[in-house]
N, C-alpha and C positions, 0 to 999 in steps of 0.2 A: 822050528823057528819061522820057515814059512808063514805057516798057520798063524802065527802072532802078528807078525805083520800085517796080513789078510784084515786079521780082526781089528789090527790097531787100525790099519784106513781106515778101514769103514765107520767105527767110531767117531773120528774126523770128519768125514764126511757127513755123517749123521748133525752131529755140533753144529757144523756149518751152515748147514741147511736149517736147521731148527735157529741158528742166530739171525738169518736174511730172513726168514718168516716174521720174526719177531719185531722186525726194523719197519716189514714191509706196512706189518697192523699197525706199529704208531703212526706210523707216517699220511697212510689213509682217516688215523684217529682224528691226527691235529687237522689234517684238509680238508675233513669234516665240519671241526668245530669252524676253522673258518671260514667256510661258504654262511655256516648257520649267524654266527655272530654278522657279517657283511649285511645278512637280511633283517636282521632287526635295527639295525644303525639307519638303511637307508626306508624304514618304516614309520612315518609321524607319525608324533605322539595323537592320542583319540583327541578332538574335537578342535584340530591346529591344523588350517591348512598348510600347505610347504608356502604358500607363494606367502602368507600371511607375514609382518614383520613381529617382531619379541613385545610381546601384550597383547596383542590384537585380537585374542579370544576373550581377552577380558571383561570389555562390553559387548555386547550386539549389535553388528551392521544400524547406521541410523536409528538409534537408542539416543532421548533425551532429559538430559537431568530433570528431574521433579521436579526443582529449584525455575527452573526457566519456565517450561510448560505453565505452573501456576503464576506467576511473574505476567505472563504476556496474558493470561484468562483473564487477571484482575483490571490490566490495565483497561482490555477492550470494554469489557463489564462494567468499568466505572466512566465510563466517558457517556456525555449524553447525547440522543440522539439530534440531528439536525431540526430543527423548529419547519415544524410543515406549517399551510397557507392556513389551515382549520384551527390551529394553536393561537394563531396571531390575531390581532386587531390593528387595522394598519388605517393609518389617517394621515392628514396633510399638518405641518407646523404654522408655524406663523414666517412669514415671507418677511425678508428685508432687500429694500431696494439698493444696488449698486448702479454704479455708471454704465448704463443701457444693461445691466443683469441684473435677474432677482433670484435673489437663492431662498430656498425652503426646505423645511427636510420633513423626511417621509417618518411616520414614528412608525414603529412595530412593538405592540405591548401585547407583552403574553401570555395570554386569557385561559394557557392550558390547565392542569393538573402536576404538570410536570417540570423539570428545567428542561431546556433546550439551548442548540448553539446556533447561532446565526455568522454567518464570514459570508466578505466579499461585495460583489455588487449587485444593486437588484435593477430587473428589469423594467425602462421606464419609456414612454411613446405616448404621445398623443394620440385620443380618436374623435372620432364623427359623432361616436353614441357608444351606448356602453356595451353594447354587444359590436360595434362598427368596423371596420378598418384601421390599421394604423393612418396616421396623419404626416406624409415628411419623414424623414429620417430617425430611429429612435433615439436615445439617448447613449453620446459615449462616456466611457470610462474617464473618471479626470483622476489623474494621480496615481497612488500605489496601495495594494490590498493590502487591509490591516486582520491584526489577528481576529481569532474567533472571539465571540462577547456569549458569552453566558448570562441568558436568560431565567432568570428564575419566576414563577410564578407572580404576576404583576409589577413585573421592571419590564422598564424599553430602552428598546433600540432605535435607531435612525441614520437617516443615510442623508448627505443632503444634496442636492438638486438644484442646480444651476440655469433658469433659463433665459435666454436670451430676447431682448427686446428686438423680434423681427423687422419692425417697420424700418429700423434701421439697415436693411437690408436693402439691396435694387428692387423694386415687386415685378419685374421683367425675369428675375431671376428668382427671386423667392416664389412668387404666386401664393401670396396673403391666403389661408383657409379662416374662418372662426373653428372654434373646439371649443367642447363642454366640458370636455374630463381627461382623463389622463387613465392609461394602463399602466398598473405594478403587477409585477413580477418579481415576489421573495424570493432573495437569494433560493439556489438548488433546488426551485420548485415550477413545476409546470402548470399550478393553477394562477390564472391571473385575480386582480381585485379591480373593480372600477372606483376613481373616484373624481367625485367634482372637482372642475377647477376648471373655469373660462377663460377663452386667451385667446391668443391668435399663432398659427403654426405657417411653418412654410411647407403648401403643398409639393412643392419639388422634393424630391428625396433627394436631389443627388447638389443641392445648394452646398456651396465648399463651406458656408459660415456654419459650425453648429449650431443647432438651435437648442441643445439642450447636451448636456452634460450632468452625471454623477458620480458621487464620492461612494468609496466603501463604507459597510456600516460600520458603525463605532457606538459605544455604550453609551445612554444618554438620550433623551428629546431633542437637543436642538442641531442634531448633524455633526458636532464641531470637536 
């Protein structure tokens, strides 16, 4: 009976041991699995950074629709260049007399090939000679700049030109010059043009009276 005993423990023992063995391997099974699941959770997806917001893969960093890019190509494309001094044929109008001012407008007619845009005010001063010095103070702006005028091959443009009858001045303070011509200066451009026109200028530059004023250009021969 001993003997049975002996044998029954041990069998129990045996059991028992081989039931904790078995607990111990699942147990390291599932703590496996999840350490492993944990790593693919906290692993982004391919081509998504983490900081990225939900889309943001979808276009490329500063990627611009088709749709705009050609939009903005056509517009620049189709706009025409500014009228240079070599396109133009610039001449004096016919002058009408107001009380102590004669106004006259400068015409700008476009002898190019091409259309071109003219805006703004052009450059206007008195000189000595047609290479000479200015004379007095140049001409200021009178009023407000108007749109741009589109010049098509043989249309003009004009600006007009306000000058003032100096002798109505003090000559203490004016200092009377004569002048033969006048310097332009088309809008946006740094060539000048000479043209005739006699007159008399105040040599002071710094006389408070203007002696000359102009208008923006506008479509048209007579300035207006």
């Amino acid at each position: 009976m001993w003997i049975t005993r002996v044998v029954g423990g041990l069998a129990a023992i045996v059991t028992a041991v081989a039931v904790a063995g078995c607990g111990q391997g699942q147990g390291a099974e599932q703590s496996a699995q999840g350490t492993h699941g944990a790593e693919v959770a906290s692993t982004p997806s391919p081509g998504v950074s983490p900081s990225q917001p939900p889309g943001a893969a979808s276009r490329p960093s500063g990627a611009v629709p088709e749709s705009d890019s050609t939009s903005t190509a056509g517009a620049v494309s189709d706009a025409p260049p500014q009228c240079a001094t070599s396109d133009l044929d610039v001449t004096l109008g016919q002058g009408n007399a107001g009380a102590g001012t004669v106004g006259f407008p400068i015409v700008f007619g476009n002898i190019g090939s091409n259309t071109c845009v003219l805006q703004g005010f052009p450059g206007v001063s008195y000189v000595a000679e047609r290479d000479g010095d200015p004379i007095g103070a140049p001409a200021v702006r009178d009023g407000d700049p108007s749109g741009p005028v589109r010049l098509a091959p043989g249309e003009q443009a004009s600006a007009l030109v306000l000058e003032v009858n100096v002798h109505n001045i003090p000559a203490e303070s004016c200092r009377p010059v004569a002048v033969p011509g006048l310097r332009i200066y088309v809008p946006d451009n740094t060539e000048s043009v000479y043209l005739e026109r006699s007159g008399t200028a105040c040599g002071n530059s710094r006389v408070t009276t203007d002696q000359l004023r102009v208008r923006s250009v506008v479509a048209g021969a007579d300035g207006q």
